[in-house]
Each structure stands twice: as structure tokens, then as C-alpha cells.
N, CA, C, O and CB atoms as a CASP TS submission, in Angstrom:
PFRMAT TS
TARGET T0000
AUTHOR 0000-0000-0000
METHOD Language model
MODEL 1
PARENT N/A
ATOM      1  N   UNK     1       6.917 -16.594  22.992  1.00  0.00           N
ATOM      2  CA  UNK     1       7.586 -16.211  21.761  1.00  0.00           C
ATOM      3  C   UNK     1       7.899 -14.720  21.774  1.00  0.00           C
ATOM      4  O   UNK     1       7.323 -13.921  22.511  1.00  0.00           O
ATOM      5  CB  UNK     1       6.724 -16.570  20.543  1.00  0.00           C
ATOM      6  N   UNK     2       8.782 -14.431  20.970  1.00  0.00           N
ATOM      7  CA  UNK     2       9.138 -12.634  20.903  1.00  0.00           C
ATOM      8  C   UNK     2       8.266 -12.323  20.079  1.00  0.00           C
ATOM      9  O   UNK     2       7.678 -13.143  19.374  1.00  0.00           O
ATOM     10  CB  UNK     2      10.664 -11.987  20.333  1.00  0.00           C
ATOM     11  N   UNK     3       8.067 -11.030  20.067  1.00  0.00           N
ATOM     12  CA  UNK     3       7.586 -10.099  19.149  1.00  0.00           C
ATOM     13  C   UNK     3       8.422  -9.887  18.245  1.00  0.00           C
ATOM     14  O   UNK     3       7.927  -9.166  17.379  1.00  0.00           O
ATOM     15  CB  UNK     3       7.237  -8.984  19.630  1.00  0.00           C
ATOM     16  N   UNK     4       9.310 -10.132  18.063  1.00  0.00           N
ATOM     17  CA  UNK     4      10.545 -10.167  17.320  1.00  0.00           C
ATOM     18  C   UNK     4      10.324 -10.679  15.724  1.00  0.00           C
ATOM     19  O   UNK     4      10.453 -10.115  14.637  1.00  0.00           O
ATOM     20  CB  UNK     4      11.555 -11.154  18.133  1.00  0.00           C
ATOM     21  N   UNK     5       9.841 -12.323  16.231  1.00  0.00           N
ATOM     22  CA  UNK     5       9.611 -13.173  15.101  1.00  0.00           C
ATOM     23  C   UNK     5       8.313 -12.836  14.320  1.00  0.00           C
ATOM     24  O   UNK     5       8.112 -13.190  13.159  1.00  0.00           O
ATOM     25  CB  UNK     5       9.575 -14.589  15.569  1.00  0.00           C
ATOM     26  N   UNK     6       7.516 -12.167  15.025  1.00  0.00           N
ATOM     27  CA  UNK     6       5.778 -11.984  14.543  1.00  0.00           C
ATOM     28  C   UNK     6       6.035 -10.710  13.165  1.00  0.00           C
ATOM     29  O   UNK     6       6.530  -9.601  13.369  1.00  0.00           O
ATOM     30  CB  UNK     6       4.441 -11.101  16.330  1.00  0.00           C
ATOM     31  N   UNK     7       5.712 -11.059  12.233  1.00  0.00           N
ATOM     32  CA  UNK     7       5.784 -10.366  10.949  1.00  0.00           C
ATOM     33  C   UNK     7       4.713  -9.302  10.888  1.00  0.00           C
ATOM     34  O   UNK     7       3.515  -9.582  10.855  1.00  0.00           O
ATOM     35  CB  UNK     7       5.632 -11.350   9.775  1.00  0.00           C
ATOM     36  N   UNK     8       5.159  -8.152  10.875  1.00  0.00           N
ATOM     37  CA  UNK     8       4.003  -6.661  10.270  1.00  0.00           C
ATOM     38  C   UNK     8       3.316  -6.522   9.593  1.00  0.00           C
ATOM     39  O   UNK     8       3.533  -6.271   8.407  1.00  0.00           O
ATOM     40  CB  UNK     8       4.257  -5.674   9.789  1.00  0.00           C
ATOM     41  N   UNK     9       2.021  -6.666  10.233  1.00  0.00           N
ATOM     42  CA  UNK     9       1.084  -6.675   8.826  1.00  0.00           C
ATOM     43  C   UNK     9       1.507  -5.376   7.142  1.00  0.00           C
ATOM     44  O   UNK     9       2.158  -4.332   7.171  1.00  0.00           O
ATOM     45  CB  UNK     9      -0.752  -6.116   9.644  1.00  0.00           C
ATOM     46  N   UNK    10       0.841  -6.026   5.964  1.00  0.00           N
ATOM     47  CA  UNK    10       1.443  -5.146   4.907  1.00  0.00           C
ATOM     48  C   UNK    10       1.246  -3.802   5.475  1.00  0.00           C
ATOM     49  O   UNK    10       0.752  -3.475   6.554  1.00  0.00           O
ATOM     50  CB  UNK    10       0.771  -5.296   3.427  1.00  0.00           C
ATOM     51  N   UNK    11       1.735  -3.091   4.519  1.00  0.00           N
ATOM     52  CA  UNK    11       1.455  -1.630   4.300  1.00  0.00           C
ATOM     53  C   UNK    11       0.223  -1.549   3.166  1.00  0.00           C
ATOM     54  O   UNK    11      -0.652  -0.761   3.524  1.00  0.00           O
ATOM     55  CB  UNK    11       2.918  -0.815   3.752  1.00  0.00           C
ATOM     56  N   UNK    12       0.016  -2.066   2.130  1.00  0.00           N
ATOM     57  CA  UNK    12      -0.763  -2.226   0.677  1.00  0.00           C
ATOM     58  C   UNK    12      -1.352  -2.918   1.330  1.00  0.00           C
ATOM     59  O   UNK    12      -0.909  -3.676   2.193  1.00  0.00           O
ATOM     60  CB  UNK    12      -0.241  -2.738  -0.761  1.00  0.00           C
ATOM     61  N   UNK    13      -2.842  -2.695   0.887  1.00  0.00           N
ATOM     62  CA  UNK    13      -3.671  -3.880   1.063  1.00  0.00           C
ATOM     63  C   UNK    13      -4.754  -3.441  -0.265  1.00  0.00           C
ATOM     64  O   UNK    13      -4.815  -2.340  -0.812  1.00  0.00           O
ATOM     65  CB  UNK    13      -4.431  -4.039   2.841  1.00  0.00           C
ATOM     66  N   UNK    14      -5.616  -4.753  -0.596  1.00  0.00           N
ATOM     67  CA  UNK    14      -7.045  -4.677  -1.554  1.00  0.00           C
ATOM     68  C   UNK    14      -7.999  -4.146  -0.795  1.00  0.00           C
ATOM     69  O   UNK    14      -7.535  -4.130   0.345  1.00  0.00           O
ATOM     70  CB  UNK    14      -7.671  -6.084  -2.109  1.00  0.00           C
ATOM     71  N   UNK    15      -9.158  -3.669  -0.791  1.00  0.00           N
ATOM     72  CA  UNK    15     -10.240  -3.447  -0.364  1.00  0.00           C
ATOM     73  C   UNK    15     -11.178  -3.087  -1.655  1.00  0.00           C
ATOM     74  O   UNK    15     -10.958  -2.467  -2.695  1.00  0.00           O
ATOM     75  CB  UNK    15     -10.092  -2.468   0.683  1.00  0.00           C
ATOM     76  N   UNK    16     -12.635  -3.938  -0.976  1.00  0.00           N
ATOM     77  CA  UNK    16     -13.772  -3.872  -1.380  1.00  0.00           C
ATOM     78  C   UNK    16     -14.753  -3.496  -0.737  1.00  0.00           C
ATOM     79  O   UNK    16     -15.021  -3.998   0.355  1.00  0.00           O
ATOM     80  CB  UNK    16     -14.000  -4.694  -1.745  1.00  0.00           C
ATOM     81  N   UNK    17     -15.397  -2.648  -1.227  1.00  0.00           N
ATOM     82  CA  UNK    17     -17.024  -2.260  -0.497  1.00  0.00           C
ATOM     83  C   UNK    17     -17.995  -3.414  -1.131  1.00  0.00           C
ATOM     84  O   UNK    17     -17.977  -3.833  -2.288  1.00  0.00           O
ATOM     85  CB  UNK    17     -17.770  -0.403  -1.054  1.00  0.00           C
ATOM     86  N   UNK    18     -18.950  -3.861   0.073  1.00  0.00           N
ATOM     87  CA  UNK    18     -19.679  -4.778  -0.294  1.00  0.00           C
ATOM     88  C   UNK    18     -21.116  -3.807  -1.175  1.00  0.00           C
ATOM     89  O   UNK    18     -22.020  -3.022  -0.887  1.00  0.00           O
ATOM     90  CB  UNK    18     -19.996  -5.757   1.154  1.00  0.00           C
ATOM     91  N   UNK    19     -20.553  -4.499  -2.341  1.00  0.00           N
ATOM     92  CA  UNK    19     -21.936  -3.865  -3.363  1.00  0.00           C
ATOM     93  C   UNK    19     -21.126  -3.194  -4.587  1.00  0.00           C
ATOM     94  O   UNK    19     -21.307  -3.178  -5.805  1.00  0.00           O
ATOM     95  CB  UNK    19     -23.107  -2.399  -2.441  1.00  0.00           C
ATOM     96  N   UNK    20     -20.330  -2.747  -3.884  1.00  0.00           N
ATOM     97  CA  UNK    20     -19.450  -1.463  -4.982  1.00  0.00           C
ATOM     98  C   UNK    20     -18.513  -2.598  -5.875  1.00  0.00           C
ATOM     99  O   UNK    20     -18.246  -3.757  -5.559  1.00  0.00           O
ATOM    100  CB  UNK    20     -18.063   0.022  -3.839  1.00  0.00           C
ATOM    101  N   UNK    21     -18.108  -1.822  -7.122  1.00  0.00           N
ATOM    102  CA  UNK    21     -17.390  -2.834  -8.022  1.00  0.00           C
ATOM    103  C   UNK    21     -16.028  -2.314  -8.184  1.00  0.00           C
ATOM    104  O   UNK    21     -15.199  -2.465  -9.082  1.00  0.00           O
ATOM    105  CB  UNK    21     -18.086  -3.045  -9.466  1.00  0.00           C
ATOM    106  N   UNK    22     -16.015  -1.683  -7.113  1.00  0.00           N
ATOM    107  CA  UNK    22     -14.217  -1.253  -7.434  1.00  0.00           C
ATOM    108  C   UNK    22     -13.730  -1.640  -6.126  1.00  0.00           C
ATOM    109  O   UNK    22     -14.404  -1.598  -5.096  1.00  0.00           O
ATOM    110  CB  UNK    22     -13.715   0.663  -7.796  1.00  0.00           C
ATOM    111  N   UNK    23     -12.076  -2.162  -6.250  1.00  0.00           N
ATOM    112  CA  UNK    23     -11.405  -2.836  -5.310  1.00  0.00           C
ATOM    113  C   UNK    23      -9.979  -1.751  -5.629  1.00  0.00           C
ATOM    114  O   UNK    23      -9.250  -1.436  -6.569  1.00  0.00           O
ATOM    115  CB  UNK    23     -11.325  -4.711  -5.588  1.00  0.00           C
ATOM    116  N   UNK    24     -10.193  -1.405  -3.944  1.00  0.00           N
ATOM    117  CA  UNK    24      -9.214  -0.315  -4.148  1.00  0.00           C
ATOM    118  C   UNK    24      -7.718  -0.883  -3.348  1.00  0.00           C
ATOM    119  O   UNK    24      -7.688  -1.714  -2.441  1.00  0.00           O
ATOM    120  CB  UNK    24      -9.907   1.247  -3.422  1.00  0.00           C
ATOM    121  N   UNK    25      -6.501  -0.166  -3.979  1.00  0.00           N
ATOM    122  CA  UNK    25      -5.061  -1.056  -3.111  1.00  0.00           C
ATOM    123  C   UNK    25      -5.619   0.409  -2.551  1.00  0.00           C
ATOM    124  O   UNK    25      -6.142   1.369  -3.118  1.00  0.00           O
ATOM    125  CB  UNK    25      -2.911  -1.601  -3.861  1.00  0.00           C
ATOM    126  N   UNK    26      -5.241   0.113  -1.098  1.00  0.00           N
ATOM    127  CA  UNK    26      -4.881   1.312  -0.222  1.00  0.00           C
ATOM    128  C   UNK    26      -3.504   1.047   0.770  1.00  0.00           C
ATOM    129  O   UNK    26      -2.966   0.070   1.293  1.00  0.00           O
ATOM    130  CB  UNK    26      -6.250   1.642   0.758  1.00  0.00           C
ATOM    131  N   UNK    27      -3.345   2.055   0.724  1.00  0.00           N
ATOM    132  CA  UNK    27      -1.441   2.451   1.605  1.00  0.00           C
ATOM    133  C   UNK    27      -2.287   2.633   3.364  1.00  0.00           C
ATOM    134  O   UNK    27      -3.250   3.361   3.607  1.00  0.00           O
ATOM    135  CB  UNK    27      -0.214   4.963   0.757  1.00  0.00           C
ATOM    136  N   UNK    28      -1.750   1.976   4.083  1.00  0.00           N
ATOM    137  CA  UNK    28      -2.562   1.898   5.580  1.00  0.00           C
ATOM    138  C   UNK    28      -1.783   2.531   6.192  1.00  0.00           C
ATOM    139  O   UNK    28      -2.307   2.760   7.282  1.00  0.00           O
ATOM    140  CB  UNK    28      -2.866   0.543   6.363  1.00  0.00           C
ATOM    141  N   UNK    29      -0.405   3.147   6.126  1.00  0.00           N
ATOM    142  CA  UNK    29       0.268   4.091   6.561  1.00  0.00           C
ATOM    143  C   UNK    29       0.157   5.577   6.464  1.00  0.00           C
ATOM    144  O   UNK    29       0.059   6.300   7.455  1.00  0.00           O
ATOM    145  CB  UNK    29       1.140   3.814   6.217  1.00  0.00           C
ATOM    146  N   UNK    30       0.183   6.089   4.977  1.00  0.00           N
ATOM    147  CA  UNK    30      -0.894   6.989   4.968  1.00  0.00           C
ATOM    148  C   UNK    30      -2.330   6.946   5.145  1.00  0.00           C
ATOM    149  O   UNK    30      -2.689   7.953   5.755  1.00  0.00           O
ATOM    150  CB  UNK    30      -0.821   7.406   4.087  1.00  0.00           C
ATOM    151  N   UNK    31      -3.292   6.181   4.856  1.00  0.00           N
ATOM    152  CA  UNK    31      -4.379   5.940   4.940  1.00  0.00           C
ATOM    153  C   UNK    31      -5.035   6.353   3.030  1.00  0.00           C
ATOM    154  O   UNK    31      -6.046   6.986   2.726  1.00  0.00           O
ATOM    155  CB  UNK    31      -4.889   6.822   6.374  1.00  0.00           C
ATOM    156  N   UNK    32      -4.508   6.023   2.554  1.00  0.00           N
ATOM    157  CA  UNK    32      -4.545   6.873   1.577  1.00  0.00           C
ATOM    158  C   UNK    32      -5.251   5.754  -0.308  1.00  0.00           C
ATOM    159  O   UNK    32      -4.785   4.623  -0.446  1.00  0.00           O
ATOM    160  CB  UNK    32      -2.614   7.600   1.668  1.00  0.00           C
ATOM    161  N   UNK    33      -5.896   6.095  -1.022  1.00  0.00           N
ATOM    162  CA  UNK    33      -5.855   5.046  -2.042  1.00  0.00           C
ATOM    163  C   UNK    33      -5.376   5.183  -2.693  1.00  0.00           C
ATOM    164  O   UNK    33      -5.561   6.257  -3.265  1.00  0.00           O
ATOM    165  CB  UNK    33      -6.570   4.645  -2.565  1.00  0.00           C
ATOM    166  N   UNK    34      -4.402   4.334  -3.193  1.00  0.00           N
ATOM    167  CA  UNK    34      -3.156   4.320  -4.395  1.00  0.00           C
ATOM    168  C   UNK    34      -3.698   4.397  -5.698  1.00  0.00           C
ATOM    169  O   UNK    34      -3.344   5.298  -6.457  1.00  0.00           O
ATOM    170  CB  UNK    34      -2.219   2.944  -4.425  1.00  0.00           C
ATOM    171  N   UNK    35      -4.859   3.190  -6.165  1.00  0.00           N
ATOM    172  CA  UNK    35      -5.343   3.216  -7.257  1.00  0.00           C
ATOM    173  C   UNK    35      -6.849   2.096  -7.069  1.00  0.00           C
ATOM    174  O   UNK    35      -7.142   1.054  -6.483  1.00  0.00           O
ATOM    175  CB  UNK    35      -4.093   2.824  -8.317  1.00  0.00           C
ATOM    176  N   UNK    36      -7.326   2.845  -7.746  1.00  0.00           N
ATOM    177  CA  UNK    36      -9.129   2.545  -8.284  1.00  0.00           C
ATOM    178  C   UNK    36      -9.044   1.657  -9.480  1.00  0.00           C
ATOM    179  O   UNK    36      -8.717   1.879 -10.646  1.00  0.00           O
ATOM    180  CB  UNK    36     -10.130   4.138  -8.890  1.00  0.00           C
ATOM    181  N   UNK    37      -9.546   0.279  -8.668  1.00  0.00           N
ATOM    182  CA  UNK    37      -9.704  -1.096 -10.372  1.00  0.00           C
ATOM    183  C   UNK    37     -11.111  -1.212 -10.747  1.00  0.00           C
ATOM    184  O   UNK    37     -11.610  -1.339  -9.629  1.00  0.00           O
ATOM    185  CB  UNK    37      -9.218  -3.177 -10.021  1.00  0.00           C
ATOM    186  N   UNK    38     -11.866  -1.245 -11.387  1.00  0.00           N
ATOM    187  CA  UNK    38     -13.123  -1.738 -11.890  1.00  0.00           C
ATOM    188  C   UNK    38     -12.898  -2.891 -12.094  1.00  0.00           C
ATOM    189  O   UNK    38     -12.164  -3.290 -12.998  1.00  0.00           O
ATOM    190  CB  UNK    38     -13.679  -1.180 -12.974  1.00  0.00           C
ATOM    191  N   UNK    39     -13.674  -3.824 -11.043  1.00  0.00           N
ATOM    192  CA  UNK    39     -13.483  -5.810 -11.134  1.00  0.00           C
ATOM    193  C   UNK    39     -14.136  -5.839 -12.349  1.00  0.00           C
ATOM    194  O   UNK    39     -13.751  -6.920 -12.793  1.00  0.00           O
ATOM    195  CB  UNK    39     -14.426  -7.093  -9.771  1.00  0.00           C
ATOM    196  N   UNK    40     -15.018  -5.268 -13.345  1.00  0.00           N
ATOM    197  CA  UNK    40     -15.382  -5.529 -14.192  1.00  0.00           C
ATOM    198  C   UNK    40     -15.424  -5.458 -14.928  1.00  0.00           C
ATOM    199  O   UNK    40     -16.370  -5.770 -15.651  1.00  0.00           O
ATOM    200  CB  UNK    40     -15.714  -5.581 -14.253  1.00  0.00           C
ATOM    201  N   UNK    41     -13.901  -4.761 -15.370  1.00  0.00           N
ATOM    202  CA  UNK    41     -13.256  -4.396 -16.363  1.00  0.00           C
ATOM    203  C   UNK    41     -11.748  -5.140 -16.399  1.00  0.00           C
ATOM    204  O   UNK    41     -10.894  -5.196 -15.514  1.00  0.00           O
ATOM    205  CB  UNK    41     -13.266  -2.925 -16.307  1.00  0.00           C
ATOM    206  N   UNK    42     -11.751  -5.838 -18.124  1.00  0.00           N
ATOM    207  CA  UNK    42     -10.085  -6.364 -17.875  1.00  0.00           C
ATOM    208  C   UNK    42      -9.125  -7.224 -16.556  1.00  0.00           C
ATOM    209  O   UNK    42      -7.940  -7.557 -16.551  1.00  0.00           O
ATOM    210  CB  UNK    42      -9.380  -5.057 -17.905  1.00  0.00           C
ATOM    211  N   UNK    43     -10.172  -7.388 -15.541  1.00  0.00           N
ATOM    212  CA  UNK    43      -9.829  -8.607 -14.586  1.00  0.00           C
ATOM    213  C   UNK    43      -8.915  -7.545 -13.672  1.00  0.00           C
ATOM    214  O   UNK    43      -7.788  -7.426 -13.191  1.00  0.00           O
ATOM    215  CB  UNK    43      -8.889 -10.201 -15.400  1.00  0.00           C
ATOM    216  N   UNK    44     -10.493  -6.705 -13.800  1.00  0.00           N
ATOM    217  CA  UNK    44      -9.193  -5.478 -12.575  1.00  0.00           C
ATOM    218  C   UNK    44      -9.140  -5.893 -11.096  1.00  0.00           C
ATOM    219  O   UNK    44      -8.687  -5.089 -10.282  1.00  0.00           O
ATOM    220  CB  UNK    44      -9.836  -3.474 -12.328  1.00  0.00           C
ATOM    221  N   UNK    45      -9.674  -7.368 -10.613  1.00  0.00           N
ATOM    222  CA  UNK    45      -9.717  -7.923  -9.568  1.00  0.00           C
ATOM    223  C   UNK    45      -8.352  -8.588  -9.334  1.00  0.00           C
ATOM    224  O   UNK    45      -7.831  -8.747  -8.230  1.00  0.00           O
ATOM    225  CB  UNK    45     -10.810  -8.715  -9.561  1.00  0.00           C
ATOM    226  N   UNK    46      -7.823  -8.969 -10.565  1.00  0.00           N
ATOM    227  CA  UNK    46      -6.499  -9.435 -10.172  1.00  0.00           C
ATOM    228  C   UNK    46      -5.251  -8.316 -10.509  1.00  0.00           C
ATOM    229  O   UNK    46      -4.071  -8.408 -10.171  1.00  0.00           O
ATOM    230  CB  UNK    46      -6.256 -10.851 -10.969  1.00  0.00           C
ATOM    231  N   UNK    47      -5.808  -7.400 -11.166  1.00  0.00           N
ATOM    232  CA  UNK    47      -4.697  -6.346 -10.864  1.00  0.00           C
ATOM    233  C   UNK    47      -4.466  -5.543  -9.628  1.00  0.00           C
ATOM    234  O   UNK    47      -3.515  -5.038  -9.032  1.00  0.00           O
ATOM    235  CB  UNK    47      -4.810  -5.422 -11.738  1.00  0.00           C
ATOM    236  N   UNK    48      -5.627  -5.641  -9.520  1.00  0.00           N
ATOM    237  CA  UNK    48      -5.361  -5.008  -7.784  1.00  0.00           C
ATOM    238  C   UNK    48      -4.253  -5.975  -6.965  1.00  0.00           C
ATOM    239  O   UNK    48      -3.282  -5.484  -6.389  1.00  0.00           O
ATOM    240  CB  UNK    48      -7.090  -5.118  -6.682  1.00  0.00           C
ATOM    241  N   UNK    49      -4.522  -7.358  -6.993  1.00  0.00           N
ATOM    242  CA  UNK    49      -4.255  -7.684  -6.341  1.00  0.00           C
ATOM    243  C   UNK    49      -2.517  -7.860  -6.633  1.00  0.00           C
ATOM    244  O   UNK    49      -1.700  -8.186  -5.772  1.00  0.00           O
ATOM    245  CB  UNK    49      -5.165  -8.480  -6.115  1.00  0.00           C
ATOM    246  N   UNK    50      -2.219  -7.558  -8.055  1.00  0.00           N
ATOM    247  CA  UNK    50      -0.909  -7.757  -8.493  1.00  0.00           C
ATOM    248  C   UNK    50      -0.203  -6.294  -8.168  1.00  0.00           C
ATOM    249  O   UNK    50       1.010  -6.196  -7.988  1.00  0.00           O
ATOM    250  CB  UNK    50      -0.883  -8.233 -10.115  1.00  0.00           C
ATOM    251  N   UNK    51      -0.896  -5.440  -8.129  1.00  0.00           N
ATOM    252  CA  UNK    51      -0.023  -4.249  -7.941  1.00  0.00           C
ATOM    253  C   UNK    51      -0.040  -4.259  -6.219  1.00  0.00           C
ATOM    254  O   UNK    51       1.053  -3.956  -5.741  1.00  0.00           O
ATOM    255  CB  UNK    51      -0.714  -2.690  -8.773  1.00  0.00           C
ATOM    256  N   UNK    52      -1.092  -4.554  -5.247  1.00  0.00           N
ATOM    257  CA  UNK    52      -0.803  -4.515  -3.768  1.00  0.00           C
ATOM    258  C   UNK    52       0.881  -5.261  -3.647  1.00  0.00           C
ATOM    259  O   UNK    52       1.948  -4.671  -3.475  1.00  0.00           O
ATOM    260  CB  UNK    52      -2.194  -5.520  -2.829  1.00  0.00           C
ATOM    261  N   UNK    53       0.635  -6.675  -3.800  1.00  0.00           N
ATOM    262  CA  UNK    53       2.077  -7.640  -4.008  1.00  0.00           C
ATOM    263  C   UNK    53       3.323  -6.611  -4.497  1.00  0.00           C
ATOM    264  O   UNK    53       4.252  -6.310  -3.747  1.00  0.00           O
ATOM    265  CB  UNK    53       1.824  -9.003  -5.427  1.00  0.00           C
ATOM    266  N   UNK    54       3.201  -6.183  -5.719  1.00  0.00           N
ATOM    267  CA  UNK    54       4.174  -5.821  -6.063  1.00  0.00           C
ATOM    268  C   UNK    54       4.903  -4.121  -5.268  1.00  0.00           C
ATOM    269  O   UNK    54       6.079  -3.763  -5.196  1.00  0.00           O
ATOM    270  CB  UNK    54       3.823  -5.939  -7.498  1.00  0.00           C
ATOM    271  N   UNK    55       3.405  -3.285  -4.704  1.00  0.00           N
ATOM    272  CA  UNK    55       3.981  -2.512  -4.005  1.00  0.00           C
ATOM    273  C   UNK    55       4.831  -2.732  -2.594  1.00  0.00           C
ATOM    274  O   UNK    55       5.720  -1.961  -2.233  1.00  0.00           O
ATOM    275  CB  UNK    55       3.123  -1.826  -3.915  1.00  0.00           C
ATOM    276  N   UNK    56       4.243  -4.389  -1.555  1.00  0.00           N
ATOM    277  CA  UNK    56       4.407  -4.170  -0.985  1.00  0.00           C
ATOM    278  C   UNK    56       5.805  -5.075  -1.282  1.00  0.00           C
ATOM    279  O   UNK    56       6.312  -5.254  -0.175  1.00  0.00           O
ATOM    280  CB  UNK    56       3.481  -4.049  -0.236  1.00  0.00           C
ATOM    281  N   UNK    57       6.241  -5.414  -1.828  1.00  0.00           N
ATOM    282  CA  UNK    57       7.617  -6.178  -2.579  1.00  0.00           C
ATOM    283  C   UNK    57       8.626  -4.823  -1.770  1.00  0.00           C
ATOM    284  O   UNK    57       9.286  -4.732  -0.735  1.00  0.00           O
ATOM    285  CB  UNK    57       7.620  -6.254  -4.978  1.00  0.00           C
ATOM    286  N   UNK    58       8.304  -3.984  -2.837  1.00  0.00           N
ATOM    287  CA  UNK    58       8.838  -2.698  -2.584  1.00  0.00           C
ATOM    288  C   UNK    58       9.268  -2.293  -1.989  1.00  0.00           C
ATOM    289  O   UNK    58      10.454  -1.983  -2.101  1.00  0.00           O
ATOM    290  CB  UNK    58       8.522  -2.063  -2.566  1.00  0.00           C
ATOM    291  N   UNK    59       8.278  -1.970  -0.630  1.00  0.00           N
ATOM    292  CA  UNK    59       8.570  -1.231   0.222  1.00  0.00           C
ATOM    293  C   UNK    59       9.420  -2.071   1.224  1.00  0.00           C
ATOM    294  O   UNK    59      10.184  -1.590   2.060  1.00  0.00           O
ATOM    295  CB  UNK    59       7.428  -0.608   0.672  1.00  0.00           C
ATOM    296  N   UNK    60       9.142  -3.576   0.992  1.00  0.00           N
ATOM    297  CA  UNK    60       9.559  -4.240   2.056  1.00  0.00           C
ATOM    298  C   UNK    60      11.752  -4.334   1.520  1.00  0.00           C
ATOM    299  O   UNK    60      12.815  -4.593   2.083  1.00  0.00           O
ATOM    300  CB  UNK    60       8.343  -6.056   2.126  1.00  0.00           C
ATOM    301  N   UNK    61      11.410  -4.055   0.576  1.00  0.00           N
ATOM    302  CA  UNK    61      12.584  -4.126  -0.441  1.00  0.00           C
ATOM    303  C   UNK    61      13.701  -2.591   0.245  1.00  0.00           C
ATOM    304  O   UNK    61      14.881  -2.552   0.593  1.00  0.00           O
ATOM    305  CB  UNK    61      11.766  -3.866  -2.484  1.00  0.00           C
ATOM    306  N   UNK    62      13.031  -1.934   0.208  1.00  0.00           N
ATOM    307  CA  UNK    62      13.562  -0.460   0.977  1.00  0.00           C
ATOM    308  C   UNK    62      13.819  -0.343   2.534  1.00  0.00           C
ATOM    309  O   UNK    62      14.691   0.312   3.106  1.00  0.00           O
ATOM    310  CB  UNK    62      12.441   0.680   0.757  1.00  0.00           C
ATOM    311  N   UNK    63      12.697  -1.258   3.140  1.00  0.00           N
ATOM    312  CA  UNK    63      13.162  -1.351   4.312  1.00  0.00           C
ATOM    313  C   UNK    63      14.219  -2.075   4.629  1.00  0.00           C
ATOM    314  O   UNK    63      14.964  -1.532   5.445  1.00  0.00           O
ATOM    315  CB  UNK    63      12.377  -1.648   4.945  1.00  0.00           C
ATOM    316  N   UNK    64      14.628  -3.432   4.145  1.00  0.00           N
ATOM    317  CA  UNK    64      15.883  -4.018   4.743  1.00  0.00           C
ATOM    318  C   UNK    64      17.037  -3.487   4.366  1.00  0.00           C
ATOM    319  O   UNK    64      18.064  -3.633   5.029  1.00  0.00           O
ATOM    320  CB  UNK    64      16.029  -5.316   4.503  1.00  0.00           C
ATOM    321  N   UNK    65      16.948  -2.488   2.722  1.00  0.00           N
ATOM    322  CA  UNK    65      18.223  -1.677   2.376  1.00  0.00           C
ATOM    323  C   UNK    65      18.265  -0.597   2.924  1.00  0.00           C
ATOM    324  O   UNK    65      19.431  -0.204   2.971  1.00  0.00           O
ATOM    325  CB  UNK    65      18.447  -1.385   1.102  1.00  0.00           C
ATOM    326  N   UNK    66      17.363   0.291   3.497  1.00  0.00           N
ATOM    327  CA  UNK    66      17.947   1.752   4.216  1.00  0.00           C
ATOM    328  C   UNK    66      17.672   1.601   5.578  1.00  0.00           C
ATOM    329  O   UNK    66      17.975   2.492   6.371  1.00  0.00           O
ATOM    330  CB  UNK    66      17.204   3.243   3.705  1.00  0.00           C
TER
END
């Protein structure tokens, strides 16, 4: 098969420390954390996971237009 067809992993991703209660989106290109959720606050487990999606919407959105 090509390398062609094999899809890039995201740029955004969730991360959790095992123990810790915050799930951070981090940018793996910079290396960098976008934003800090408290899972135990307001269901910040699924906001993380809605803003990773929606950043990497984004970027993937910019790459096929520029």
C-alpha cells in the first residue's frame, strides 16, 4: 500500500495523567496545552473532547484550503 492513503495522526489530542483530574487538549505540533478541563466539573471530560474534534476540524479545514 502507499503511504499516500495512510491518514496523519491529529494534531489535537486529550490527555490525562493517571490520578490527576484534568484532561488536557494538547497541540502535538507545538507541543504545547491549548486548554485545562476539570473532569469534575460541568462534564469537562466531554468538553475536552469536543473542543480537540472541533480544533482538529479546523486545522484539517485549512489544510486542504491553503
Amino acid at each position: 500500500m502507499s503511504g499516500d492513503t495512510e491518514k496523519d495522526p491529529p494534531r489535537y489530542v486529550v490527555l490525562k495523567t493517571s490520578g490527576s483530574r484534568y484532561a488536557y487538549v494538547q497541540d502535538t505540533h507545538e507541543r504545547r496545552t491549548v486548554t485545562r478541563w476539570d473532569i469534575f466539573r460541568k462534564n469537562g471530560w466531554s468538553k475536552a473532547e469536543l473542543q480537540c474534534k472541533r480544533l482538529n476540524e479546523e486545522y484539517e479545514r485549512g489544510q486542504t484550503n491553503g
